[in-house]
PDB file of N, CA, C, O and CB in Angstrom:
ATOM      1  N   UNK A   1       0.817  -1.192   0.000  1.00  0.00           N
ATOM      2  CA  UNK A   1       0.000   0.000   0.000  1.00  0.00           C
ATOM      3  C   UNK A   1       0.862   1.259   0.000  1.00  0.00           C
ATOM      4  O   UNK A   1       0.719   2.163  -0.823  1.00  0.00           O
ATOM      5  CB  UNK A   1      -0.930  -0.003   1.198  1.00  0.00           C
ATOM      6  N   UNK A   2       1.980   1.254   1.208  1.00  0.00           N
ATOM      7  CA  UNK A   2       2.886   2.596   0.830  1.00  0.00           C
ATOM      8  C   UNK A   2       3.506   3.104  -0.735  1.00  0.00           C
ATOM      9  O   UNK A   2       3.596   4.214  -1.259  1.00  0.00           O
ATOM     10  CB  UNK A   2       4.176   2.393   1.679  1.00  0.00           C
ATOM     11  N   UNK A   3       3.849   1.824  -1.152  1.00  0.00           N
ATOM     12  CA  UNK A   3       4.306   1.492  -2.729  1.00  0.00           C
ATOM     13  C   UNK A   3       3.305   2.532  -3.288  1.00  0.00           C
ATOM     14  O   UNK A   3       3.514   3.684  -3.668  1.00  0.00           O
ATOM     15  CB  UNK A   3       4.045  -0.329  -3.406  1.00  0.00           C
ATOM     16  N   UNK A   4       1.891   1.643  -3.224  1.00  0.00           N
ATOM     17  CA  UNK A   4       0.660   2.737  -4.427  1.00  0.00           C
ATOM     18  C   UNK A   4       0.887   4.061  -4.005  1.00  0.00           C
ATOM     19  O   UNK A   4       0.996   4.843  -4.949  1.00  0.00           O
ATOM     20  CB  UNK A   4      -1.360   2.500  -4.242  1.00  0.00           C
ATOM     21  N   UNK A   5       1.022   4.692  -2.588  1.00  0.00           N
ATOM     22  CA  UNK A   5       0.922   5.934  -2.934  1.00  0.00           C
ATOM     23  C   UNK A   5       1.766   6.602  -3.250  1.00  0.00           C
ATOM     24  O   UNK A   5       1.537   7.750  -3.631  1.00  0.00           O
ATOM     25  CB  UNK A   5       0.504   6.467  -2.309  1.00  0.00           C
ATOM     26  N   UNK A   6       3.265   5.988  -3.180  1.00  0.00           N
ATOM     27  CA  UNK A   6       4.424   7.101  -3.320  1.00  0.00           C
ATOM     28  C   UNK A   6       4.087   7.084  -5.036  1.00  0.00           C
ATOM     29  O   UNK A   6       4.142   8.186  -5.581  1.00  0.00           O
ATOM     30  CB  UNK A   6       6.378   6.556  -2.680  1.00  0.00           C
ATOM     31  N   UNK A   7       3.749   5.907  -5.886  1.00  0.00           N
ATOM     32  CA  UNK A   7       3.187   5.710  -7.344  1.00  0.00           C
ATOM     33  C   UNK A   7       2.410   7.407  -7.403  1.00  0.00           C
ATOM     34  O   UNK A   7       2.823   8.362  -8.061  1.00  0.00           O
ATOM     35  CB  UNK A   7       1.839   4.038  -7.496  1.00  0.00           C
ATOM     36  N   UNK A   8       1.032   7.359  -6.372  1.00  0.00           N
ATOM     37  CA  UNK A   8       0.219   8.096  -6.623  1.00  0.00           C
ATOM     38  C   UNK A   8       0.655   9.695  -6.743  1.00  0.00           C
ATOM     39  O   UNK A   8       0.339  10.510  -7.610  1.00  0.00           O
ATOM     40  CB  UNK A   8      -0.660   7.770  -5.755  1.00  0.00           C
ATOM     41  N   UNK A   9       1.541   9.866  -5.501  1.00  0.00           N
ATOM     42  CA  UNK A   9       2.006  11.248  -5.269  1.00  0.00           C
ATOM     43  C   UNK A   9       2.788  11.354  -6.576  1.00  0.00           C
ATOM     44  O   UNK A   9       2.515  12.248  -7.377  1.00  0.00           O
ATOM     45  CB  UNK A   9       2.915  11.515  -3.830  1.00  0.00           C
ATOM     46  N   UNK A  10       3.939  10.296  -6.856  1.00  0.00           N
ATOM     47  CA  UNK A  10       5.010  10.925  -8.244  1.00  0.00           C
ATOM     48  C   UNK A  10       4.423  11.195  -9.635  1.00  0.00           C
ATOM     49  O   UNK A  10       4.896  11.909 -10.520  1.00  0.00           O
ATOM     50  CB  UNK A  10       6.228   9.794  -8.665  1.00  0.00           C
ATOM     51  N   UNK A  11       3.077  10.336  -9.642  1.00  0.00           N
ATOM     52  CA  UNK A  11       2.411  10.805 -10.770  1.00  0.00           C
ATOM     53  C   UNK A  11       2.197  12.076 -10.635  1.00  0.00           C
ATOM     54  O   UNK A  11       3.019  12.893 -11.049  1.00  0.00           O
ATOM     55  CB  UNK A  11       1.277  10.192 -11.048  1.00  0.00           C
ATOM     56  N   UNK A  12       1.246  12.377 -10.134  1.00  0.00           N
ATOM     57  CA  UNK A  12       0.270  13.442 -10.126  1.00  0.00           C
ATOM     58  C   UNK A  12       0.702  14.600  -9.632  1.00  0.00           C
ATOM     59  O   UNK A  12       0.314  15.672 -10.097  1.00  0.00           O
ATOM     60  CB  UNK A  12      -0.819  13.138  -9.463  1.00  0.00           C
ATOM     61  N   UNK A  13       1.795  14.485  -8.351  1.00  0.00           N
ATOM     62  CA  UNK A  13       2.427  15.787  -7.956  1.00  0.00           C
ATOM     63  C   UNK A  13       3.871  16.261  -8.697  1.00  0.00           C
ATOM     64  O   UNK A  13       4.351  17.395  -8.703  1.00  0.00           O
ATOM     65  CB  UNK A  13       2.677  15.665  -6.411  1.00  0.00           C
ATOM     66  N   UNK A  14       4.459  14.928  -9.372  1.00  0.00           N
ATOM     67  CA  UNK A  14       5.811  15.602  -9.852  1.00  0.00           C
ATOM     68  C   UNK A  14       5.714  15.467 -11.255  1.00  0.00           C
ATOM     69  O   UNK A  14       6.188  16.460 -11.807  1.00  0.00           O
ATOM     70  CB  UNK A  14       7.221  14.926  -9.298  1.00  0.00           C
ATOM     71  N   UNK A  15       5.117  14.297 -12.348  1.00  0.00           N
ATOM     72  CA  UNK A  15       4.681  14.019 -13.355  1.00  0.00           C
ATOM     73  C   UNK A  15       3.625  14.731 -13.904  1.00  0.00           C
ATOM     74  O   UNK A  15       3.614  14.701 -15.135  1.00  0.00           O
ATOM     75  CB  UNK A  15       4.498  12.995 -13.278  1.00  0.00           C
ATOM     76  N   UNK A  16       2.460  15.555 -13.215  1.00  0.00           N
ATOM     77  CA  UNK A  16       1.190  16.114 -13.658  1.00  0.00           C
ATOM     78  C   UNK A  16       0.098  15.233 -13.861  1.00  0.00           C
ATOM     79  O   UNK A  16      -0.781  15.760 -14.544  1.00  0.00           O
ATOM     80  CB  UNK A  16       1.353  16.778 -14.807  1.00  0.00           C
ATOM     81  N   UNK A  17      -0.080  14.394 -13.603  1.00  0.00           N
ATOM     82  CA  UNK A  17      -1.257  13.399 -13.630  1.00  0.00           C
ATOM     83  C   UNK A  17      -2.293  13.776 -13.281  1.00  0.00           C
ATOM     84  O   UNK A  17      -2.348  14.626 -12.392  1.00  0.00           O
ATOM     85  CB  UNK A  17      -1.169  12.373 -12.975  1.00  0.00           C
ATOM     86  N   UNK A  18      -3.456  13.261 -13.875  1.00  0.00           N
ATOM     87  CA  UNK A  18      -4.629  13.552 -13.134  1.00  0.00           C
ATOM     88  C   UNK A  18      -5.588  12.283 -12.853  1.00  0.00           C
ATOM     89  O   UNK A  18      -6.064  11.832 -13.895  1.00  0.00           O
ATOM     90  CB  UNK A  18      -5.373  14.625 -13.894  1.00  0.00           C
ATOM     91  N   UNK A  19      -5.975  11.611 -11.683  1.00  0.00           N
ATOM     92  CA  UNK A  19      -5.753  10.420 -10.964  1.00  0.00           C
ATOM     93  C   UNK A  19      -7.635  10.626 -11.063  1.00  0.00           C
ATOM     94  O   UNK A  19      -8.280  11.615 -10.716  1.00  0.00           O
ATOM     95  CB  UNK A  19      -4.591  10.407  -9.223  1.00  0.00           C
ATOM     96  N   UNK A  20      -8.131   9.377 -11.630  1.00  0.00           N
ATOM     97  CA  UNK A  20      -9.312   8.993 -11.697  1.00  0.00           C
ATOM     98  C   UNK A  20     -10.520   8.969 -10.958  1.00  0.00           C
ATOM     99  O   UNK A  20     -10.704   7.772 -10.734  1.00  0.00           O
ATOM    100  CB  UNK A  20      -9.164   8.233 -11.882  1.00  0.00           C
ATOM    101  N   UNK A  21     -11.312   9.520 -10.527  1.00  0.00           N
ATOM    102  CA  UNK A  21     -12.138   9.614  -9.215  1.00  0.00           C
ATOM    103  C   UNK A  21     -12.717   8.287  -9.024  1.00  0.00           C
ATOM    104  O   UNK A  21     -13.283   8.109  -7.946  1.00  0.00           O
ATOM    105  CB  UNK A  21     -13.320  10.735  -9.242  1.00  0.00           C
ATOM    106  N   UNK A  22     -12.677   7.042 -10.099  1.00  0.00           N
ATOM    107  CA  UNK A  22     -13.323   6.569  -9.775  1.00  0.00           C
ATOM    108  C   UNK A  22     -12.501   4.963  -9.191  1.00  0.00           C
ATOM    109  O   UNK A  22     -12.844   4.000  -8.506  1.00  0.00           O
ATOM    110  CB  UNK A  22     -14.276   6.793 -10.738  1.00  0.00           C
ATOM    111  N   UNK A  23     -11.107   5.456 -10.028  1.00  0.00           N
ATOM    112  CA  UNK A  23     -10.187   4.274  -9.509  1.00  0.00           C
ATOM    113  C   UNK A  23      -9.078   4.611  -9.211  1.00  0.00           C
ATOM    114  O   UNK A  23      -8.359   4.879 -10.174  1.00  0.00           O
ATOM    115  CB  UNK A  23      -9.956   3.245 -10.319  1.00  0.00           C
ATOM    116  N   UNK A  24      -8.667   4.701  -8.288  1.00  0.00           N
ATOM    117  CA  UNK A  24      -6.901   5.065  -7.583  1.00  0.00           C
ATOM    118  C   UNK A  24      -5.810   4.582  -8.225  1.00  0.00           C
ATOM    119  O   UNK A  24      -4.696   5.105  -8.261  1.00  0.00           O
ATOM    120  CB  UNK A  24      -6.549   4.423  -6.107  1.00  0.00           C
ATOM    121  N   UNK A  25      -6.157   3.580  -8.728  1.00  0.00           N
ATOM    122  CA  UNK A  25      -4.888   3.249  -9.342  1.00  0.00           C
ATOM    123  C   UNK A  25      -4.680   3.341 -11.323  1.00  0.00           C
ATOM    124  O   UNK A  25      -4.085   2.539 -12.043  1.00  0.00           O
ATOM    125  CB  UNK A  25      -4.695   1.621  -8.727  1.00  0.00           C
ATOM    126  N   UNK A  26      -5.523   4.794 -11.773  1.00  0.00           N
ATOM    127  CA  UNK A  26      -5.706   4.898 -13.043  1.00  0.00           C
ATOM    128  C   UNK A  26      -5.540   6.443 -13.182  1.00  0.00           C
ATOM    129  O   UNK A  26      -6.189   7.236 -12.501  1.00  0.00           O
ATOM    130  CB  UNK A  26      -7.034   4.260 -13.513  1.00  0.00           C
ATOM    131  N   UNK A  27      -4.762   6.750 -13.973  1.00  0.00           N
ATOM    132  CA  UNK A  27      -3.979   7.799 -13.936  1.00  0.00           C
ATOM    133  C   UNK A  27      -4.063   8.511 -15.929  1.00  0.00           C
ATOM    134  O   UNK A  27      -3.712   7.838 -16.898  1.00  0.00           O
ATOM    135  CB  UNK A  27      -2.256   7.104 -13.214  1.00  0.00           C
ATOM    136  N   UNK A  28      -4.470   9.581 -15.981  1.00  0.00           N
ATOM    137  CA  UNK A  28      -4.275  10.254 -16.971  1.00  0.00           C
ATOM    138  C   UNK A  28      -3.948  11.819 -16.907  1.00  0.00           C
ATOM    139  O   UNK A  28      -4.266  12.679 -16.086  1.00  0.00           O
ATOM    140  CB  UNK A  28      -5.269   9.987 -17.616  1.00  0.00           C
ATOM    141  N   UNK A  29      -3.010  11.875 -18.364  1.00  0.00           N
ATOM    142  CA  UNK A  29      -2.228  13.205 -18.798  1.00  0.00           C
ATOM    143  C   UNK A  29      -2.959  13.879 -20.005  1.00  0.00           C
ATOM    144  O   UNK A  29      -3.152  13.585 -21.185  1.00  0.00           O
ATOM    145  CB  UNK A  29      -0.624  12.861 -19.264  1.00  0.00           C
ATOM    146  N   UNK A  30      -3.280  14.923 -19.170  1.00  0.00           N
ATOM    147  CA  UNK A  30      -4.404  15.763 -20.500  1.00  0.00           C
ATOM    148  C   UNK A  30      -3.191  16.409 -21.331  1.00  0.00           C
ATOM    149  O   UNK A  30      -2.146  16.819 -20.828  1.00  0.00           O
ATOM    150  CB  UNK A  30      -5.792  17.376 -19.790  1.00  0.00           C
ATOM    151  N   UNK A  31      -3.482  16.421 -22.530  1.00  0.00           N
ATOM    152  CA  UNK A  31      -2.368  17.157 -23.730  1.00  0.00           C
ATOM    153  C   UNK A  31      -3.087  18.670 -23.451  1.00  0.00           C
ATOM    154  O   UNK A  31      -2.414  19.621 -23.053  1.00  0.00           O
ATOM    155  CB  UNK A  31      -2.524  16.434 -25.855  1.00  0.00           C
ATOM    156  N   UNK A  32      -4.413  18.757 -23.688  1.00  0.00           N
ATOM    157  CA  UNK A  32      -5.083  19.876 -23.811  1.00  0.00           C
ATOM    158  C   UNK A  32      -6.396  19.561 -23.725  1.00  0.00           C
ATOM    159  O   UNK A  32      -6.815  18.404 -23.753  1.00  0.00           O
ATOM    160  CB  UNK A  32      -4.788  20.554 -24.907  1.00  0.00           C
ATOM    161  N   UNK A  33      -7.218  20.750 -23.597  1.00  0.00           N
ATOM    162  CA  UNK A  33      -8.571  20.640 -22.906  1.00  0.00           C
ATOM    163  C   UNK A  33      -9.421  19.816 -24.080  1.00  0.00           C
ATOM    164  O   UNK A  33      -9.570  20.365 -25.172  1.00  0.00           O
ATOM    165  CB  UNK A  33      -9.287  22.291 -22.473  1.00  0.00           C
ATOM    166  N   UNK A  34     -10.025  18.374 -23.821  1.00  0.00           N
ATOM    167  CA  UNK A  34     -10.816  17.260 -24.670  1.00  0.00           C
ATOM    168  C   UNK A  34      -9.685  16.454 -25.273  1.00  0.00           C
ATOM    169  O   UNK A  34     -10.031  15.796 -26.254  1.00  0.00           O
ATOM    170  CB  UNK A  34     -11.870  17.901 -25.932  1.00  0.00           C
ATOM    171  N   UNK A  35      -8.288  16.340 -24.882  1.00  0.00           N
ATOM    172  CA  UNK A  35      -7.276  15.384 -25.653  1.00  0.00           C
ATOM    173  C   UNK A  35      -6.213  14.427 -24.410  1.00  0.00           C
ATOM    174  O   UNK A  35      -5.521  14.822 -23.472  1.00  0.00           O
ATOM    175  CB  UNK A  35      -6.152  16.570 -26.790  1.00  0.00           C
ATOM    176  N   UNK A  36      -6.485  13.124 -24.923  1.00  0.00           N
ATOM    177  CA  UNK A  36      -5.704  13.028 -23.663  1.00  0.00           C
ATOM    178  C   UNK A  36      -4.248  12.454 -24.212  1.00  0.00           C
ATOM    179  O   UNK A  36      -4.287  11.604 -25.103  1.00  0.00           O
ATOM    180  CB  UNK A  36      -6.500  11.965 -22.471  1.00  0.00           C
ATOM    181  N   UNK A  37      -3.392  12.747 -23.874  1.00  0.00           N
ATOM    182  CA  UNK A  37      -1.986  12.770 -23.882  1.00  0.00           C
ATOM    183  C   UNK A  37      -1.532  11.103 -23.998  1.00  0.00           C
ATOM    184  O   UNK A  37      -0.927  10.613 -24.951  1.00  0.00           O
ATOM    185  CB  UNK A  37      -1.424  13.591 -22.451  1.00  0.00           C
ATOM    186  N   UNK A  38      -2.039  10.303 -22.639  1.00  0.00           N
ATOM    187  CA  UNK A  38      -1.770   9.395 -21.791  1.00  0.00           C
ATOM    188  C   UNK A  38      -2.166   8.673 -20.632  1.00  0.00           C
ATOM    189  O   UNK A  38      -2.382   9.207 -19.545  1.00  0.00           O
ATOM    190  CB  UNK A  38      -1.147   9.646 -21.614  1.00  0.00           C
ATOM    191  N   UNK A  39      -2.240   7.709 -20.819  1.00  0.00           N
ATOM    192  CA  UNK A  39      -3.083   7.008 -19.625  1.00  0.00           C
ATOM    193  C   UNK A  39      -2.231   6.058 -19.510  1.00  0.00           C
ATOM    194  O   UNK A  39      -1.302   5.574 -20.157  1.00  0.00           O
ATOM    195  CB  UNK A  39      -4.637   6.473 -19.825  1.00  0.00           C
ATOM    196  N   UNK A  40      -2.904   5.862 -18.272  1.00  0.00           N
ATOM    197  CA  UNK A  40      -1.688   5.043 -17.071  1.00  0.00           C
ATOM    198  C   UNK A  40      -2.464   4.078 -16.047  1.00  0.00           C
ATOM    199  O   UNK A  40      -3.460   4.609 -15.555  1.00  0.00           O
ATOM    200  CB  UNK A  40      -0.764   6.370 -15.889  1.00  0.00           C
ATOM    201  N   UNK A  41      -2.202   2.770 -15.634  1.00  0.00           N
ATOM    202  CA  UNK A  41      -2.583   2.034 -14.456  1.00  0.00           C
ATOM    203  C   UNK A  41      -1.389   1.959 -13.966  1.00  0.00           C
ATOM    204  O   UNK A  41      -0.354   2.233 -14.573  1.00  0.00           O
ATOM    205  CB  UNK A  41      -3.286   0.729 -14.580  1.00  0.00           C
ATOM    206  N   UNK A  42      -1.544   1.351 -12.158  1.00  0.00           N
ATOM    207  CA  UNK A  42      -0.600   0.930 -11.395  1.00  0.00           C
ATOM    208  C   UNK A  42      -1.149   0.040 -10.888  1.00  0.00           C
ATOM    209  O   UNK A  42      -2.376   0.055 -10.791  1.00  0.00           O
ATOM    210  CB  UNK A  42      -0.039   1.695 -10.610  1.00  0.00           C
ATOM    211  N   UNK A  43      -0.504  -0.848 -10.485  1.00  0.00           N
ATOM    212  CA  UNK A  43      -0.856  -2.161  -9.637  1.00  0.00           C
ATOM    213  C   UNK A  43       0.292  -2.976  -8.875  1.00  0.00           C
ATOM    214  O   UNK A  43       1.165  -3.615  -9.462  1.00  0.00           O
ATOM    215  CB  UNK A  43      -1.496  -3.189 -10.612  1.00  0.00           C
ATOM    216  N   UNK A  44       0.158  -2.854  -7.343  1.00  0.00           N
ATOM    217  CA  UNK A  44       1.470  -3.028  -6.735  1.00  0.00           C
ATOM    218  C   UNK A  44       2.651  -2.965  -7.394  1.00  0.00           C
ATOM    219  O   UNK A  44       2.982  -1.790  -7.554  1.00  0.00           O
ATOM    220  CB  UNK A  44       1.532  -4.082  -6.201  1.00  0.00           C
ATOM    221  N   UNK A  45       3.489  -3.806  -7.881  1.00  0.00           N
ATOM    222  CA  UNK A  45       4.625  -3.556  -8.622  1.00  0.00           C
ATOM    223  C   UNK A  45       4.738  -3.005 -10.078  1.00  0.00           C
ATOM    224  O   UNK A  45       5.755  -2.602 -10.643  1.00  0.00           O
ATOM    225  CB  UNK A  45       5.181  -4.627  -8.605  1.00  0.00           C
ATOM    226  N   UNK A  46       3.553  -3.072 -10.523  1.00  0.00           N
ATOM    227  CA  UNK A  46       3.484  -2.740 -12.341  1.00  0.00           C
ATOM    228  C   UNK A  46       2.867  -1.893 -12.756  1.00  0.00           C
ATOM    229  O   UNK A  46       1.898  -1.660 -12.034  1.00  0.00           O
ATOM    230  CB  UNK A  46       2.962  -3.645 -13.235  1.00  0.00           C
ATOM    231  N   UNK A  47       2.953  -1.122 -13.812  1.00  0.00           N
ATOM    232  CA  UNK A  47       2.668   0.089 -14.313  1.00  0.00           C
ATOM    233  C   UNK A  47       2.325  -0.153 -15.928  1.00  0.00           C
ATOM    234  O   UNK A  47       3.272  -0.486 -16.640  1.00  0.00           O
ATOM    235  CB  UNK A  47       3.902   1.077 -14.007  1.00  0.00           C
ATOM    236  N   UNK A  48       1.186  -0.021 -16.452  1.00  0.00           N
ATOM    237  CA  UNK A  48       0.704   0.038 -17.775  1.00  0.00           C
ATOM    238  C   UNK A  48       0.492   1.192 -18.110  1.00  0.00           C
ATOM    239  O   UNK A  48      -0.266   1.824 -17.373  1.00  0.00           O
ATOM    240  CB  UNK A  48      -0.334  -0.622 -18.029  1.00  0.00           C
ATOM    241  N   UNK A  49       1.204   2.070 -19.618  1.00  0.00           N
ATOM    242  CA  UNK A  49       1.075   3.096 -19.534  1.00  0.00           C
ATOM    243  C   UNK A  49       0.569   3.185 -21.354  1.00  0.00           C
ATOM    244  O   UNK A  49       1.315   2.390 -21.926  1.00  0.00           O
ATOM    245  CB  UNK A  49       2.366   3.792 -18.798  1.00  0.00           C
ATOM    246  N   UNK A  50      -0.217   3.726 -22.210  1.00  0.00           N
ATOM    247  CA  UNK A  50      -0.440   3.856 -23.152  1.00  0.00           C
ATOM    248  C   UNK A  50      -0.208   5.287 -24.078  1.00  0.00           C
ATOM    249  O   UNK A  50      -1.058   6.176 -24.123  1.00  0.00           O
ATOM    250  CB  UNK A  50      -1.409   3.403 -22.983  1.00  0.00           C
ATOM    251  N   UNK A  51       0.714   5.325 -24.590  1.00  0.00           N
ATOM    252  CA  UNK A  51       1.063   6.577 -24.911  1.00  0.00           C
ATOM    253  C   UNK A  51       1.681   6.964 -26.364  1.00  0.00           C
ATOM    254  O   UNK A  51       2.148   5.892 -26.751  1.00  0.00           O
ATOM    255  CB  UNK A  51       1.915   6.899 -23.936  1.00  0.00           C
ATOM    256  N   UNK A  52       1.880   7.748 -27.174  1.00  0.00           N
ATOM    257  CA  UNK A  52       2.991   7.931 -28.121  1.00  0.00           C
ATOM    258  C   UNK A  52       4.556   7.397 -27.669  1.00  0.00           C
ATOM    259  O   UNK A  52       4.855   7.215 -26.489  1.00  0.00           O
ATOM    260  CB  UNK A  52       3.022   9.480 -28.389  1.00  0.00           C
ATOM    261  N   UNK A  53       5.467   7.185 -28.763  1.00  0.00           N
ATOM    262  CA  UNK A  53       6.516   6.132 -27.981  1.00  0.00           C
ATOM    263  C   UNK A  53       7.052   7.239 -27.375  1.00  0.00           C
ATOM    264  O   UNK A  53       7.032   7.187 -26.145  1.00  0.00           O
ATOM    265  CB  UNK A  53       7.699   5.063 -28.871  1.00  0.00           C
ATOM    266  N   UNK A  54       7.610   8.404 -27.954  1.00  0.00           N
ATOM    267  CA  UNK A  54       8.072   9.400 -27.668  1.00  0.00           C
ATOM    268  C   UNK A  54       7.652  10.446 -26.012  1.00  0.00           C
ATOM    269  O   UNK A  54       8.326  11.306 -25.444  1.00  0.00           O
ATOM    270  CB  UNK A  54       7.775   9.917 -28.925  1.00  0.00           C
ATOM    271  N   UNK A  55       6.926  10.141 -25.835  1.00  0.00           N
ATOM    272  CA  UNK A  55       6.035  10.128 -24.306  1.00  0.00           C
ATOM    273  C   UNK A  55       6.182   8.926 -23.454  1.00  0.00           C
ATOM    274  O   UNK A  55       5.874   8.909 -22.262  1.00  0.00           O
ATOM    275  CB  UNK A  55       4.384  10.197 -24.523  1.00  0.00           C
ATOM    276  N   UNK A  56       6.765   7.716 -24.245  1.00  0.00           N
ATOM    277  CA  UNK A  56       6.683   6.673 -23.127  1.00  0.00           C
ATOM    278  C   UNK A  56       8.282   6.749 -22.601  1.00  0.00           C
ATOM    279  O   UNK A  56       8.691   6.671 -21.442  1.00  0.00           O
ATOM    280  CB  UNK A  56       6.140   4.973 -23.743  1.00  0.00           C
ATOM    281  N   UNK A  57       9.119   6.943 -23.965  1.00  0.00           N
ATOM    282  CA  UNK A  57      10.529   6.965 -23.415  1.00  0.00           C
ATOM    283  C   UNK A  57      10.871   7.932 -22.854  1.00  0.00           C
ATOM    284  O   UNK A  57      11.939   7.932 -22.240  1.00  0.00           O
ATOM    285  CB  UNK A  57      11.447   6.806 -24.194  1.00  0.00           C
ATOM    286  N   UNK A  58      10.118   8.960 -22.900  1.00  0.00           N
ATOM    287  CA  UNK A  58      10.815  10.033 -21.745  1.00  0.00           C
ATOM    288  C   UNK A  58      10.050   9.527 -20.522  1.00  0.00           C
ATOM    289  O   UNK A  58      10.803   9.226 -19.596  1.00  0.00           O
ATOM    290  CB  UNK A  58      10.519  11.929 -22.024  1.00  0.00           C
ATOM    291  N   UNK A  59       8.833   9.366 -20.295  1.00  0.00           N
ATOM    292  CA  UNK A  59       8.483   9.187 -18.945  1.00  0.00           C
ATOM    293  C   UNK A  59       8.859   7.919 -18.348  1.00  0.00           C
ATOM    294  O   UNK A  59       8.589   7.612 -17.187  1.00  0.00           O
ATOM    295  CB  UNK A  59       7.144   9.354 -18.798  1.00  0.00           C
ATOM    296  N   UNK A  60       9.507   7.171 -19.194  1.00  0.00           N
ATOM    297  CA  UNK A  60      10.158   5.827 -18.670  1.00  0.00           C
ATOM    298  C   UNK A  60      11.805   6.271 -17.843  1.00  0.00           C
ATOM    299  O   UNK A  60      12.157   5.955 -16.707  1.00  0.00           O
ATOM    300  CB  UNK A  60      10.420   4.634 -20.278  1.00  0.00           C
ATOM    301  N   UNK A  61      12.524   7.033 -18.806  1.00  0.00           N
ATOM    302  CA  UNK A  61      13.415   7.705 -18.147  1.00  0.00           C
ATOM    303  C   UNK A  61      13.529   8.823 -17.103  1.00  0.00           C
ATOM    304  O   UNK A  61      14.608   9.335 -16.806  1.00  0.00           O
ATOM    305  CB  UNK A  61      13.880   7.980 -18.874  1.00  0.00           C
ATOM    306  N   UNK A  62      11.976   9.282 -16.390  1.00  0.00           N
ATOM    307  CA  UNK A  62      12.047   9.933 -15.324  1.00  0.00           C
ATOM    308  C   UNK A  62      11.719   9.130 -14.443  1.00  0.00           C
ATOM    309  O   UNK A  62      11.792   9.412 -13.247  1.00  0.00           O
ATOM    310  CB  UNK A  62      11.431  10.977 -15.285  1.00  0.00           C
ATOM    311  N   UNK A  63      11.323   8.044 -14.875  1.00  0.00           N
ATOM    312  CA  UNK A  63      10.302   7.119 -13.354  1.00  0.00           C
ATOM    313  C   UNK A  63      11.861   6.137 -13.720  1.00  0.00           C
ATOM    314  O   UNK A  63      11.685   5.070 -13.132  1.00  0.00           O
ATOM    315  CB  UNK A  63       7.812   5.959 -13.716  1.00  0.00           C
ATOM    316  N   UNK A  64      12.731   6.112 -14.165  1.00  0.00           N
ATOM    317  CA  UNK A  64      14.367   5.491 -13.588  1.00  0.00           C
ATOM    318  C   UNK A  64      15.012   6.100 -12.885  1.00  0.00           C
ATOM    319  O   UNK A  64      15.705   5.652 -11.972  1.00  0.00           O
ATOM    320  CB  UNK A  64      15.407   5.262 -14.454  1.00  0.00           C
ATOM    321  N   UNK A  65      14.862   7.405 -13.258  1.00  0.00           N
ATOM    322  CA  UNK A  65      16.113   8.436 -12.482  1.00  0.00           C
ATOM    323  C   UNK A  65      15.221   8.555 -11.043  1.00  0.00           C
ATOM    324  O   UNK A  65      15.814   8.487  -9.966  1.00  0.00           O
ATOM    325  CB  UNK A  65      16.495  10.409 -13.443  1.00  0.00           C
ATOM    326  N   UNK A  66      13.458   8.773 -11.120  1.00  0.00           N
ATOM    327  CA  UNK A  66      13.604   8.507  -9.489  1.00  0.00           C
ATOM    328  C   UNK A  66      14.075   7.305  -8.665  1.00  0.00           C
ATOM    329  O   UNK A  66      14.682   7.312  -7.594  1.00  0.00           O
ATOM    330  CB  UNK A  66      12.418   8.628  -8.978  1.00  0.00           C
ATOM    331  N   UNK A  67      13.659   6.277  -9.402  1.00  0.00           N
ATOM    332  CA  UNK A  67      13.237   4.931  -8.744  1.00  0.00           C
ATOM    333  C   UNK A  67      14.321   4.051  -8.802  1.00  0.00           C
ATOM    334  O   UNK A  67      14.678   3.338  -7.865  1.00  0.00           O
ATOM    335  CB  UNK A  67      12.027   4.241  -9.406  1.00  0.00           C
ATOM    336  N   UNK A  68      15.077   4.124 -10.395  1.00  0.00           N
ATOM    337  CA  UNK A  68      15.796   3.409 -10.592  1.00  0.00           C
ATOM    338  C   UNK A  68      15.379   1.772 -10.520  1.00  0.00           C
ATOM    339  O   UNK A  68      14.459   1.357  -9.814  1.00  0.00           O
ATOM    340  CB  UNK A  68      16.648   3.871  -9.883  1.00  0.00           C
ATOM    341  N   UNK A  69      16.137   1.007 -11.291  1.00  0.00           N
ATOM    342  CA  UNK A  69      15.824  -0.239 -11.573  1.00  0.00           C
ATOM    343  C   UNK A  69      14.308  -0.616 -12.040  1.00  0.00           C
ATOM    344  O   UNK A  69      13.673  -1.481 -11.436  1.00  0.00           O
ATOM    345  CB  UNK A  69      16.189  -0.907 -10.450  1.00  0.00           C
ATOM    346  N   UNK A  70      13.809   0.039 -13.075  1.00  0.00           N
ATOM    347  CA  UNK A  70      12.655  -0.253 -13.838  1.00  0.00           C
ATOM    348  C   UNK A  70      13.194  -0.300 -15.244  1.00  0.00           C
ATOM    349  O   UNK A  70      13.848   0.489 -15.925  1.00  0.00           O
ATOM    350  CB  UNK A  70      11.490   0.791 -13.635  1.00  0.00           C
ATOM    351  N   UNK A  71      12.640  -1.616 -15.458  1.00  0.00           N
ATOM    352  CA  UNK A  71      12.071  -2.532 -17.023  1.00  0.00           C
ATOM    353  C   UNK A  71      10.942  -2.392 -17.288  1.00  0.00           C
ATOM    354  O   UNK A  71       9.848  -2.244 -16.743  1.00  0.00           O
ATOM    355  CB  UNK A  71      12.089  -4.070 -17.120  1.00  0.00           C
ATOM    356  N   UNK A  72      11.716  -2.516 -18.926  1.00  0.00           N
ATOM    357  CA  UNK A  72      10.331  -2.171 -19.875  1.00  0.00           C
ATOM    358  C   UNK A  72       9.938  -3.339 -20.664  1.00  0.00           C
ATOM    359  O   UNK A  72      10.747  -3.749 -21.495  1.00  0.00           O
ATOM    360  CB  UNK A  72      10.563  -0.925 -21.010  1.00  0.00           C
ATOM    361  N   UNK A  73       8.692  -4.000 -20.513  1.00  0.00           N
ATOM    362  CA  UNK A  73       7.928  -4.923 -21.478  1.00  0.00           C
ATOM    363  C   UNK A  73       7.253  -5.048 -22.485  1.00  0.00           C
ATOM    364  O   UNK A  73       6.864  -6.163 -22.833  1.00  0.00           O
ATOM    365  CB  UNK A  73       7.387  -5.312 -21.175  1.00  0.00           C
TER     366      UNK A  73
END
């Protein structure tokens, strides 16, 4: 459970996320107002993220430099 939220806080407070009212562990990035950028789940250890590649490899390389030791599938 500590895991999901430090997930929750780095999304949304250092990443910009905007975290689902209806499920905690579902996470989306508005591009602009009616477009969405990116969407995201978490689930204890794993992270599904759907995005342009160019959006996935940078946000893959900020969630290393915090976390370090994350693979990509």
């Amino acid at each position: 459970m500590a895991w999901q939220l430090a997930l929750a806080e780095y999304f949304v407070q250092q990443r910009i996320a905007d975290q689902s009212v209806f499920d905690d562990c579902f996470f989306f990035w508005v591009k602009r107002p009616g477009e969405i950028q990116a969407i995201g789940a978490s689930h204890v250890d794993d992270n599904a993220m759907a995005a342009s590649k160019q959006w996935l490899s940078s946000e893959f390389n900020a969630f290393d430099k915090q976390f370090g030791g994350a693979t990509r599938h």
